[in-house]
C-alpha positions in Angstrom: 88.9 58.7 121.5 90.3 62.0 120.9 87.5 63.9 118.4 89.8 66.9 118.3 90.2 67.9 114.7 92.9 70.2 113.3 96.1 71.6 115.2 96.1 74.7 117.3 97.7 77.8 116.1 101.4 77.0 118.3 101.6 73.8 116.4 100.5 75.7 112.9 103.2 78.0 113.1 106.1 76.1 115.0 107.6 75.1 111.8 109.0 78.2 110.9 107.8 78.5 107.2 106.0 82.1 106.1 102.4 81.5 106.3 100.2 83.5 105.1 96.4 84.4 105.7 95.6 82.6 102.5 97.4 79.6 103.9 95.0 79.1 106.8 91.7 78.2 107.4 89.6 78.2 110.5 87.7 74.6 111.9 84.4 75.7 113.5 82.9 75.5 116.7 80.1 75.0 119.1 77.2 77.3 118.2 75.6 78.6 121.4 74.6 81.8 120.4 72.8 84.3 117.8 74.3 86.1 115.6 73.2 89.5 117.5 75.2 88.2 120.5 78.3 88.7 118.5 79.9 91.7 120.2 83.1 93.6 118.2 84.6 95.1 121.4 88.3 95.5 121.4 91.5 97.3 122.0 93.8 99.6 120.1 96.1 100.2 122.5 97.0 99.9 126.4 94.2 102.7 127.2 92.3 103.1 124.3 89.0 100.6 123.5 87.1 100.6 120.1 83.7 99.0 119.3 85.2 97.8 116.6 88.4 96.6 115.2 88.9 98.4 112.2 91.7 101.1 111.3 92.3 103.0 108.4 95.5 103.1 106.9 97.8 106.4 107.0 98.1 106.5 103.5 97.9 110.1 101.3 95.1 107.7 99.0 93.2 106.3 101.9 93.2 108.8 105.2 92.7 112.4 105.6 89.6 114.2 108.0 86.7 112.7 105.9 87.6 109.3 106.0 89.2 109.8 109.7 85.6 111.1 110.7 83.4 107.8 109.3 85.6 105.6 111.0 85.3 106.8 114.0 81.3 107.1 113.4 81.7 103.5 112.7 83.2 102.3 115.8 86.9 102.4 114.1 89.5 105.0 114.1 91.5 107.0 111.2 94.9 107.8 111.2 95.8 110.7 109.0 98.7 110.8 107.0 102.1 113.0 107.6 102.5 113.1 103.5 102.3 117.2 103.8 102.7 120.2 106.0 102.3 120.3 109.8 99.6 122.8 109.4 97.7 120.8 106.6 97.9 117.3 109.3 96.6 119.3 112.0 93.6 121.0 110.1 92.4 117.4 109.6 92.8 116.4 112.9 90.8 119.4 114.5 88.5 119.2 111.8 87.6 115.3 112.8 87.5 116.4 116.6 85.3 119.4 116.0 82.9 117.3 114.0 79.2 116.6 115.0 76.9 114.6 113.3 74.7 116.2 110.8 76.9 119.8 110.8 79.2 120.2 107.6 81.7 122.4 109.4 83.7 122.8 105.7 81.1 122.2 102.7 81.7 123.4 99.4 81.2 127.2 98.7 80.4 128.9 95.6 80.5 132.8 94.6 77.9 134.9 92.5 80.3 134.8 90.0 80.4 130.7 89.3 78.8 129.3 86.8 76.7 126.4 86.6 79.0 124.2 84.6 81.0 124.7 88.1 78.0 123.0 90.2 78.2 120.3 87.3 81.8 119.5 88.2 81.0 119.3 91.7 78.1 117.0 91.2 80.7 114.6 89.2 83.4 114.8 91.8 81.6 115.2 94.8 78.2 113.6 94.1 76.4 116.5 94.8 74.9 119.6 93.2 73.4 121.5 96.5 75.7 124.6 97.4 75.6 127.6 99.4 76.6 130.8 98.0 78.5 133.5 99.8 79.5 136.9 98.4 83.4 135.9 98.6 82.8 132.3 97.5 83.9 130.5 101.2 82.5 129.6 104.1 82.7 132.8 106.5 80.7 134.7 103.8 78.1 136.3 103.6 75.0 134.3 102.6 73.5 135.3 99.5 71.6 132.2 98.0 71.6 128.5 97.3 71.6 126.1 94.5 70.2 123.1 94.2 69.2 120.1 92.1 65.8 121.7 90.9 67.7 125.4 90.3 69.2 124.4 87.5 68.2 120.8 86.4 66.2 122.5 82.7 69.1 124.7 82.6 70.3 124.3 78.7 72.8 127.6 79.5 75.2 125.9 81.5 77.7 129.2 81.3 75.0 131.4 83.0 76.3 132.7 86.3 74.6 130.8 89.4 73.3 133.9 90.8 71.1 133.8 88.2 69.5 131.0 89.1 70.0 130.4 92.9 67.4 130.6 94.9 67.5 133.5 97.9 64.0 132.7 99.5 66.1 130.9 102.0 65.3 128.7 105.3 68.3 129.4 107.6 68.6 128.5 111.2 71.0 130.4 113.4 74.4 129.5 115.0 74.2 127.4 118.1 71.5 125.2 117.0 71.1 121.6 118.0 70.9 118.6 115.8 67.3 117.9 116.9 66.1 121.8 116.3 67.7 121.3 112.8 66.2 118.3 111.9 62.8 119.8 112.9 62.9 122.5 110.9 64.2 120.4 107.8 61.3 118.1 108.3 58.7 121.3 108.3 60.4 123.6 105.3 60.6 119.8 103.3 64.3 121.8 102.4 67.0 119.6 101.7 69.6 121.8 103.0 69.9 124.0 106.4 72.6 126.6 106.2 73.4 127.7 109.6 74.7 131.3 110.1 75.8 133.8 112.4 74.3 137.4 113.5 75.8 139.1 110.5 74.1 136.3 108.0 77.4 135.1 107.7 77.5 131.0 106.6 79.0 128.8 109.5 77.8 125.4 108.7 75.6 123.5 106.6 73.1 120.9 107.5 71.9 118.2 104.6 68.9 115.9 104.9 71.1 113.5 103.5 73.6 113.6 106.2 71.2 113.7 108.9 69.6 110.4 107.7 73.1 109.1 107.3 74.3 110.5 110.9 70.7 110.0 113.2 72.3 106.5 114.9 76.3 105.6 115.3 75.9 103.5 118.6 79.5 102.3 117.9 80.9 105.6 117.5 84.9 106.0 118.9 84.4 109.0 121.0 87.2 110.6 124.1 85.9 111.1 127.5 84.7 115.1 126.1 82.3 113.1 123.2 84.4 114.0 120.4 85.2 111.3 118.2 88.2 110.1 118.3 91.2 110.5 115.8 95.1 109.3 115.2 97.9 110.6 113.5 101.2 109.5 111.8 104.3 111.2 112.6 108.2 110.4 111.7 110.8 109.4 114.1 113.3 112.5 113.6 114.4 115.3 116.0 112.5 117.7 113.4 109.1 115.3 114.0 109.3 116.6 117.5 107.3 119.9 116.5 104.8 118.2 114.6 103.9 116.0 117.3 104.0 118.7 119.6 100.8 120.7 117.1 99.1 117.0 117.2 98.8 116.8 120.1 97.9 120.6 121.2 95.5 119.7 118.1 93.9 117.1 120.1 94.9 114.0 118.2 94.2 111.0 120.4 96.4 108.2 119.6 99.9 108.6 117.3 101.8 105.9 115.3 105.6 106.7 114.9 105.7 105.7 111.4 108.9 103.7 109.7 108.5 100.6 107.4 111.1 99.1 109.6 110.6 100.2 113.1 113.5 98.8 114.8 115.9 101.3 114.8 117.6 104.0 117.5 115.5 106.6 115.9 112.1 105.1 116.8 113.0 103.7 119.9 114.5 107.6 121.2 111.5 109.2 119.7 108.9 107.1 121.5 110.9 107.9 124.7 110.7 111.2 124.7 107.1 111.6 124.2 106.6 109.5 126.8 108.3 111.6 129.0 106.8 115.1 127.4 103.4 113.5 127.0 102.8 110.5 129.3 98.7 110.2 128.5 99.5 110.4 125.0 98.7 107.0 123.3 101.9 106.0 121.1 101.7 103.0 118.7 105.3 101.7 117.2 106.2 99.9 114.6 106.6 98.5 111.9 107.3 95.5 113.2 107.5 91.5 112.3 109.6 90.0 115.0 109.1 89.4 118.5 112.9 91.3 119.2 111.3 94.2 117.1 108.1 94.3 119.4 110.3 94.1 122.8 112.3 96.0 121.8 109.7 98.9 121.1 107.3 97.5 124.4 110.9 98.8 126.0 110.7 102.1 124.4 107.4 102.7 126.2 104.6 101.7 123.1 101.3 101.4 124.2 100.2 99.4 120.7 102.2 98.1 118.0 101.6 97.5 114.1 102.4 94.8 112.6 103.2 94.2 109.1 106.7 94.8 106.8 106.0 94.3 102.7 102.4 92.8 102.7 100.6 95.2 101.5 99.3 95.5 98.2 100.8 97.5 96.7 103.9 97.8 99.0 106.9 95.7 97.1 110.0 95.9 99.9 109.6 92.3 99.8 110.6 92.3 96.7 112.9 94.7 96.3 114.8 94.4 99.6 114.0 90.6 100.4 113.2 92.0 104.2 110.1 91.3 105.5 107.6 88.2 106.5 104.8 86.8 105.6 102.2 88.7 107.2 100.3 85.6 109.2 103.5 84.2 110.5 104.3 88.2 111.6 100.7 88.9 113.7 100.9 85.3 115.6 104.6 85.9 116.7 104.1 89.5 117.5 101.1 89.3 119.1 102.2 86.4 121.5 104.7 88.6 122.6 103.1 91.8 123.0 100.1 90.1 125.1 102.9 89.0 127.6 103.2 93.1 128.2 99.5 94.5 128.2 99.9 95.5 124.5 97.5 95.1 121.7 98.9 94.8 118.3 97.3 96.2 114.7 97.4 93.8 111.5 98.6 96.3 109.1 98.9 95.1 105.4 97.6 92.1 103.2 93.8 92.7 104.3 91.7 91.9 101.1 88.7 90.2 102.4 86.5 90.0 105.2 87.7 86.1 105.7 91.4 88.0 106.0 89.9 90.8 108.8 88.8 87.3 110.7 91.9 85.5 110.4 93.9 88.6 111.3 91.7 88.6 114.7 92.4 84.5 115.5 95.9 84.9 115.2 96.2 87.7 118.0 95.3 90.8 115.9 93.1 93.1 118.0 92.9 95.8 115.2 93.1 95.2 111.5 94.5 98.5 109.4 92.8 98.3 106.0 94.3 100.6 102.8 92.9 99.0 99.7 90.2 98.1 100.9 89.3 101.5 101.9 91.0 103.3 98.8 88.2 104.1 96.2 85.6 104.6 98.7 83.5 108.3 98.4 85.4 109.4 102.1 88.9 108.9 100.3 91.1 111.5 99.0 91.1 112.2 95.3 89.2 112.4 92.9 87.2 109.7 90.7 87.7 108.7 87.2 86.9 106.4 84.2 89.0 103.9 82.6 87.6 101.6 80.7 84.2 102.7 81.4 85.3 101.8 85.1 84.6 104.3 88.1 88.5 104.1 89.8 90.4 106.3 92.4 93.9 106.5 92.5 95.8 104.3 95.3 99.4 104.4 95.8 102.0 103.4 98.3 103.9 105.3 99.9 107.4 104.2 99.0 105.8 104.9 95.2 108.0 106.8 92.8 104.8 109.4 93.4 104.4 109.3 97.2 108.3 109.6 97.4 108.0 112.6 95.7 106.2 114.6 98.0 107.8 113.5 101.2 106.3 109.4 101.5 110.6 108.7 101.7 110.3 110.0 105.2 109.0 106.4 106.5 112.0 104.5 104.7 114.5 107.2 106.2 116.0 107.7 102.8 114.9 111.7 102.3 118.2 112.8 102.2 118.9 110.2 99.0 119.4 111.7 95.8 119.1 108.4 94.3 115.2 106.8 95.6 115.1 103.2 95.8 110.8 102.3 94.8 108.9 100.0 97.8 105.9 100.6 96.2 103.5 101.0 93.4 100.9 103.5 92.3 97.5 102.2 90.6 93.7 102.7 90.8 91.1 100.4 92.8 87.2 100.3 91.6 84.7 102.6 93.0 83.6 101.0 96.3 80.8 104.0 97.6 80.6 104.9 101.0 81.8 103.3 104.3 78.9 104.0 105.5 77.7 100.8 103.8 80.5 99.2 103.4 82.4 98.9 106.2 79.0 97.0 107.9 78.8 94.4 105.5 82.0 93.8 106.1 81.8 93.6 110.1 78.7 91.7 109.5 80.6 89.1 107.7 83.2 89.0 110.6 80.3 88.7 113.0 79.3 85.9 111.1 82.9 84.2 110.8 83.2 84.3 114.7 79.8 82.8 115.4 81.2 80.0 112.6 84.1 79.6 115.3 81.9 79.3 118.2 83.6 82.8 119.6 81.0 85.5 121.1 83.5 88.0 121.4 87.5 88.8 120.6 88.2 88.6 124.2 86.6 84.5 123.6 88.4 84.6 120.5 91.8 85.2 121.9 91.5 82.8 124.8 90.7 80.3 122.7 93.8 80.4 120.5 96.0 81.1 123.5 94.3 77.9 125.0 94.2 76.0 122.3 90.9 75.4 121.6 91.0 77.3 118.4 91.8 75.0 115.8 93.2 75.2 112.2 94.5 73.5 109.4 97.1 74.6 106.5 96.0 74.6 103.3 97.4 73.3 100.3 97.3 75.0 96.5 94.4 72.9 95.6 92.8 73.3 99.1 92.9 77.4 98.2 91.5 76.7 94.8 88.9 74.4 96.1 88.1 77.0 98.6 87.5 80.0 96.1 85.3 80.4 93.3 85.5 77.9 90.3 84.6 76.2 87.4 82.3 79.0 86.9 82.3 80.3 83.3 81.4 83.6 85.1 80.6 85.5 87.8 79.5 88.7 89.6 82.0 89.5 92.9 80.2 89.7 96.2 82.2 92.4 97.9 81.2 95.1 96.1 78.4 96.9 98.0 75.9 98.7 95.4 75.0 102.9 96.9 72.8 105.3 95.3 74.9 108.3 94.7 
């Protein structure tokens, strides 16, 4: 008697209809092991390995150096955006490869002549009120004082000037220090901020209790073979995107994505051949890309990782406007088949709303999930927060948005040198998620937790069993999704949302 339940993931996607993640739903497996024995281990590309399989979309909303930085502390990777000037990409990028944990190699920096109403605007956007002040206001400056919480917490006069009220009796520690002689002497002086400086007194970093608590232990952490952590960029596919490339990677950038919505085309396919041949240990990632033709046809090219995903995301509407695309499930499975045939991991990119979505990304083929919304509105996005009503938001967009468009996001659907700009995308606001610090573990833990529900260990176990068949699945029906989801609740409080103190 055959006890088998289900159908493998072949026979799931052999008809040819557009599935999507929401369409699926994993059978379990044997449970042999704890839930610590879940490992996360997996590949971006060819050469590269990450603890765990989480990217960070390119987006001008979602990745610049902060958020590239706490990715790769988290066993991830960031991938800043190309929505500005070469310059402005490559400060990020050198800024995320200079980092160390518990320096602030760029914090805020206030002059004698700010007010306090000015530390109240950058506790509101920033979430903080401790800042060093130099005599010409940036970092570089001579160190004259500091404000903190206690400085001006009574403080009715918020127009007084903060040298007024900063305090000069300062605990300093001197460039060159370690992270473990800093953290001693924070301990000791019970100070919640170090500022580091040079000979002259001049500020060169800051150290934060806070951060130091936050950065003591990131086992996970994506670092190159000189411990920096590791970081990716975006660049176009045009002659001209040769010179940005070229600062990327003098920059140090570790990893690049040549970055179209459809990734098909002569342009990519020329541009990935030529950095090969000017930079053959550079890590190059195509796409995007939904068919296995596309994928070849890129593998050809010399792509060391692909990313999959054409109209998924949320708030990406080429779909829609351009009826090209597919539906992201049937997309990963196909592509990924293909590109394992060649050594090549692939990246789920687009339609990631849940931590069930990351794991159903993974059993298809995906080895790396990119995640925008779900990463918009955290504290280590761009932009600023505000309230709508009397909801804490952050602005998210797409980059084929009337907005994004605007200020260079045309360059991915090659129509910059349109007068006339056809919208792929959307602009909105998602809630206030806090950090990734505590996010992005709850949401690995619920991965860990889906795989041990498969009876996988690993993604390597993960992947052979859906190559081998052994990973089964069903499609659901309508009802089956209802049934599935919450319901018949008059109401209820969402799960996802992971409560920090700020």
């Amino acid at each position: 008697m055959d006890l088998k339940s289900g159908i493998t993931a072949e026979e799931l996607f052999e008809s040819g209809r557009g599935i999507t993640y929401d369409d699926i739903i994993l059978l379990p497996g044997y449970i042999s092991f704890a839930l610590t024995d879940v490992t996360l281990d997996t590949r971006l590309t060819r050469d590269i390995q990450l603890k765990r399989p989480i990217v960070s979309s390119p987006m001008d909303t979602v990745t610049e150096s902060d958020m590239a930085i706490h990715m790769a502390l988290l066993g991830g990777i960031g991938f800043i955006h190309y929505n500005n000037t070469i310059e402005e990409q490559v400060d990020h990028v050198r800024k995320a490869k200079r980092f160390e944990n518990g320096f602030i190699a760029d914090p805020v920096v206030l002059s004698p002549e700010h007010k306090i109403s000015d530390i109240d605007k950058i506790k509101e956007k920033y979430g903080f009120s401790g800042v060093p002040i130099t005599e010409n206001g940036r970092m570089g400056g001579k160190l004259l004082g500091i404000v903190t919480r206690t400085d001006i917490d009574f403080e009715t006069d918020r127009s007084q000037l903060v040298s007024e009220v900063m305090s000069t009796n300062l605990v300093t520690a001197s460039e060159g220090i370690t992270l473990e002689e800093g953290n001693e002497i924070l301990k000791e002086s019970k100070k919640g901020k170090l500022p580091v400086v040079d000979d002259n007194g001049c500020l060169v970093s800051l150290m934060s209790r806070t951060d130091l608590r936050k950065n003591q232990d990131f086992p996970f952490a994506s670092k190159d073979p000189s411990k920096q952590l590791m970081v990716g960029a975006t660049v176009g596919t045009r002659t001209y995107d040769r010179e940005r490339l070229e600062a990327l990677v003098d920059a140090g950038v570790d990893a690049v994505i040549f970055d179209s919505a459809q990734g098909f085309s002569t342009f990519q396919s020329e541009m990935i051949k030529w950095a090969k041949g000017k930079f053959p240990e550079l890590q190059i990632i195509g796409g995007n890309v939904v068919t296995r033709q596309q994928c070849k046809g890129l593998i050809e090219a010399g792509a060391d990782g692909l990313r999959v995903g054409m109209g998924s995301g949320s708030i990406c509407i080429t779909q829609e406007t351009v009826a090209v695309g597919r539906s992201q499930g049937s997309a990963v499975y196909e592509c990924a088949g293909t590109a394992k045939q060649h050594g090549v991991p692939v990246i789920a990119d687009g339609g990631i709303r849940s931590i069930g979505h990351i794991a159903r990304a993974l059993s298809i083929g995906a080895s790396c999930v990119m995640m925008g919304s779900m990463l918009a509105g955290t504290d280590e996005s761009p932009g600023n927060y505000f309230f709508e009503g009397g909801v804490r938001l952050k602005r998210y967009r797409g980059m084929a948005s009337r907005e994004a468009m605007a200020v260079g996001g045309d360059k991915r659907y090659m129509n910059e040198e349109e007068s006339l700009k056809v919208d792929q995308g959307v602009s909105g606001a998602v809630v206030d998620k806090g950090s990734i610090i505590d996010y992005v573990p709850y949401l690995l833990q619920g991965v860990k937790h889906s795989m041990q529900d498969m009876g996988c260990c690993s993604i390597t176990e993960l992947h052979q069993k859906l190559y081998d068949g052994s990973l089964r699945f069903e499609l659901r029906s309508p009802s089956a999704q209802i049934e599935g989801g919450v319901h018949s609740l008059h109401s209820f409080s969402e799960p996802h949302r992971i409560q920090t103190s700020k």
